[in-house]
C-alpha angles and dihedrals in degrees: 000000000000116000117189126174127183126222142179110047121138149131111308130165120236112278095035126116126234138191127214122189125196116211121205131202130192131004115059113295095222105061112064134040129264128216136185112212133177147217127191128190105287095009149106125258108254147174132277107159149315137201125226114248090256103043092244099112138034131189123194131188105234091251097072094027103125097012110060129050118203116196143143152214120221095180093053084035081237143135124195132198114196102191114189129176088041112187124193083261097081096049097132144102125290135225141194118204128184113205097207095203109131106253105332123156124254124313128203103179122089090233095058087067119080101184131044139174133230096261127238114240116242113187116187119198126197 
């Protein structure tokens, strides 16, 4: 059984730079894709961008193309998303998933994913 856990929200101003880091638990790291979703107030969850299991490939939505950098550690069983130029825009929650699937390439739908985490609150302010 997968086990992820979100860490590093938090309040930032426009402009700041923030880290999140996804924690798994159980079945090999290496063998499945990780994504970070969000979810603002009065919106749909949606993609930001996921890493391939074996770090070799990354896939971003445009709106975090050259801002955000997904990677991610085998050997620590953790992801990371560094998010700079943050704007009020991309105040939400956000969500590790894990798509188990034994080696697939990247996902971008949320039903392609079969874990998720509870999500870790990043609030933005202008």
């Amino acid at each position: 059984q997968v086990q992820l856990v979100e860490s590093g929200g938090g309040l930032v101003q426009a402009g700041d730079s923030l880290r999140l880091s996804c924690a798994a638990s159980g079945r090999t790291f290496s063998t499945y894709a990780i994504g970070w979703f969000r979810q603002a107030p009065g919106k749909e969850r949606e993609f930001v961008a996921a890493i391939l299991w074996s770090g070799g490939r990354t896939y971003y939505a445009d709106s975090a193309k050259g801002r955000f950098t997904i990677s991610r550690d085998n050997a620590e069983n953790t992801v990371n998303l560094q998010m700079s130029s943050l704007k009020p825009e991309d105040t939400a929650v956000y969500y590790c998933a894990a798509d188990l699937n034994l080696r697939r390439d990247i996902r971008r739908g949320l039903g392609d994913y079969d874990v998720w985490g509870q999500g870790t609150q990043v609030t933005v302010s202008s």
